[in-house]
C-alpha positions in Angstrom: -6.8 -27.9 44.1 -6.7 -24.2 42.7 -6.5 -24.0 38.8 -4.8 -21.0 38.2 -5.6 -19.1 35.1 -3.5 -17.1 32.8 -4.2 -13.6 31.5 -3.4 -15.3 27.7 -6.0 -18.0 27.9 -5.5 -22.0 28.5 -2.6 -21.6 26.0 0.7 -19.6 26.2 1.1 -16.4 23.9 2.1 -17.7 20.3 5.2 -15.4 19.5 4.3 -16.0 15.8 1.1 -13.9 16.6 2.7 -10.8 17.5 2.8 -8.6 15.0 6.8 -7.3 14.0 6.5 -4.1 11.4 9.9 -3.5 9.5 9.6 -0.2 7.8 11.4 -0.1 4.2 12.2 3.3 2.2 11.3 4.2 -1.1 12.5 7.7 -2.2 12.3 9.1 -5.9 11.8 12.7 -7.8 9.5 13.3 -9.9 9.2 16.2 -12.2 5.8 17.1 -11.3 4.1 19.4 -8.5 3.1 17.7 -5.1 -0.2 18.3 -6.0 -0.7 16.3 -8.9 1.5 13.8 -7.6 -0.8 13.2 -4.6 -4.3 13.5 -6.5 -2.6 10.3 -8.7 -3.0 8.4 -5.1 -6.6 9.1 -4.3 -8.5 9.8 -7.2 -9.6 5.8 -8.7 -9.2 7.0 -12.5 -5.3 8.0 -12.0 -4.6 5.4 -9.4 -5.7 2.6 -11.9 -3.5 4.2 -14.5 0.0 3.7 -12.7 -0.2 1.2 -9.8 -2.0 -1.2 -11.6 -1.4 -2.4 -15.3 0.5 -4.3 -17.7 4.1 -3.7 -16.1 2.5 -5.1 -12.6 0.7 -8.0 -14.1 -1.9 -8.6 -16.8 -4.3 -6.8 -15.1 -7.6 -5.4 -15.4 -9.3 -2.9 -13.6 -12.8 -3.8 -11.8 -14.4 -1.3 -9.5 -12.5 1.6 -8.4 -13.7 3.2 -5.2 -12.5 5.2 -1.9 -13.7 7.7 0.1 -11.2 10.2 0.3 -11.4 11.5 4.2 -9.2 10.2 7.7 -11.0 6.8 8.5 -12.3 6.6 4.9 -11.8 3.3 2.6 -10.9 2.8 -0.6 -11.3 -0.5 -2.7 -9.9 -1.4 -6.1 -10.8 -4.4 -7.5 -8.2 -6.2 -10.2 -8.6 -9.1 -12.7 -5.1 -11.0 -12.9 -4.3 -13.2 -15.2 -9.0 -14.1 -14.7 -8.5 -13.8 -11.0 -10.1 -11.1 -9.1 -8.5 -9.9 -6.4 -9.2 -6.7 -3.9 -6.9 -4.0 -2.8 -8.8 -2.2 0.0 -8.3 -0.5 3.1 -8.2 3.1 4.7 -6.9 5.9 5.1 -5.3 6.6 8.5 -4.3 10.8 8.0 -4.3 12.9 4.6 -2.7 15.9 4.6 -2.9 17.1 1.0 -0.7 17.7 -0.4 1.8 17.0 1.8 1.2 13.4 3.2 -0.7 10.6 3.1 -1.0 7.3 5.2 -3.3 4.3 4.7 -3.2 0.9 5.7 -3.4 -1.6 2.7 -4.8 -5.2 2.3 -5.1 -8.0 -0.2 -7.2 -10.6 -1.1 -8.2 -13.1 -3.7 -6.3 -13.8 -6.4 -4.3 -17.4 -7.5 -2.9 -17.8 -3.8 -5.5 -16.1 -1.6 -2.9 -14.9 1.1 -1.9 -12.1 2.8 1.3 -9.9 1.3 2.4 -8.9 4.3 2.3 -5.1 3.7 0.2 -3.4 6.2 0.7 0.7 6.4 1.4 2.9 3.6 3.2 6.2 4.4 3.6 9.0 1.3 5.5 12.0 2.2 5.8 14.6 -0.9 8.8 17.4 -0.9 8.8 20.5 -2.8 12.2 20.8 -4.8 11.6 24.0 -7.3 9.7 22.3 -10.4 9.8 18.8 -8.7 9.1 16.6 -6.1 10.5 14.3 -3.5 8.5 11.3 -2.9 9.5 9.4 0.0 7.6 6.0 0.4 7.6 4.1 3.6 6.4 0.5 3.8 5.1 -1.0 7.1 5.9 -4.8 6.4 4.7 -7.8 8.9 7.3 -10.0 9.3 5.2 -13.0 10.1 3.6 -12.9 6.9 6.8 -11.6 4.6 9.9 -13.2 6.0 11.7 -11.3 2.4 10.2 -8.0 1.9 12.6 -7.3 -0.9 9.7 -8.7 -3.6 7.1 -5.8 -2.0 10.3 -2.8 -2.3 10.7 -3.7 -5.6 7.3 -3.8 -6.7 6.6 -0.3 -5.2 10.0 0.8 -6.6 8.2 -0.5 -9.7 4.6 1.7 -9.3 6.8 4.5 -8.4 8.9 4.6 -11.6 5.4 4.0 -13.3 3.6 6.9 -11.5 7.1 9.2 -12.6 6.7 8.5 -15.7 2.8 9.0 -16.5 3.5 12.7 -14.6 6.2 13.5 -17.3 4.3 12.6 -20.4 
């Protein structure tokens, strides 16, 4: 007898393994420069100030790090609510200040499970005195069946980010 063996293993391909990416749009001006706007993404101090915070959850910021070059990582470390959870991963192309992608991860925290976001793409528009910021959002289906709750909260840190430019 011939046992026959299949590329996938003993076990067929689990279709729930494959990753699916929907992409979700986030677009908003800003009355600010695209310079400024994009230094608020990479440098720890300003990234703290408007993606994490009070109107996010009662957090508190821990270490604040990144390493601002293509295939550089960052890592933010947040207290909610006395749980610590990490926001890490790197940056796939900077072009400043133009664009910006990274792929982002979480972990820790009350649950301890992926959010299902995985790639973070930042493209920033002159418009005379102010700028376009279009946000795309690589989602994985498989691990956020709604991705509404993730648009919303980066709807959220957008507004936030707008309105610490225009103080």
């Amino acid at each position: 007898m011939t046992r026959q063996f299949s590329i996938f293993g003993d076990t067929p391909p689990n279709k729930k393994n494959v990753t699916k990416l929907v992409k979700i749009s986030i677009s908003k001006t800003i009355s600010s420069s695209p310079e400024k706007i994009f230094d608020r993404w990479l440098i720890p101090t300003f990234v703290g100030n408007w993606m994490f915070g009070p109107h996010v959850g009662d957090d508190d910021l821990g270490d604040m790090r990144n390493e601002v070059r293509p295939g550089g990582q960052y890592s933010y470390d947040v207290y909610r609510n006395g749980a610590l959870i990490n926001f890490s991963g790197h940056y796939e192309a900077i072009d400043r200040p133009n664009s910006l992608k990274f792929s982002w991860s979480e972990s820790g925290g009350a649950i301890n499970q992926s959010v299902g976001l995985k790639y973070i793409s930042l493209k920033l528009i002159p418009l005379g005195e102010k700028t376009q910021l279009k946000l795309s959002l690589e989602i994985d289906q498989n691990e956020a069946e709604d991705p509404r709750p993730i648009k919303e909260l980066w709807a959220l840190r957008c507004k936030m980010l707008a309105s610490k430019l225009e103080q």
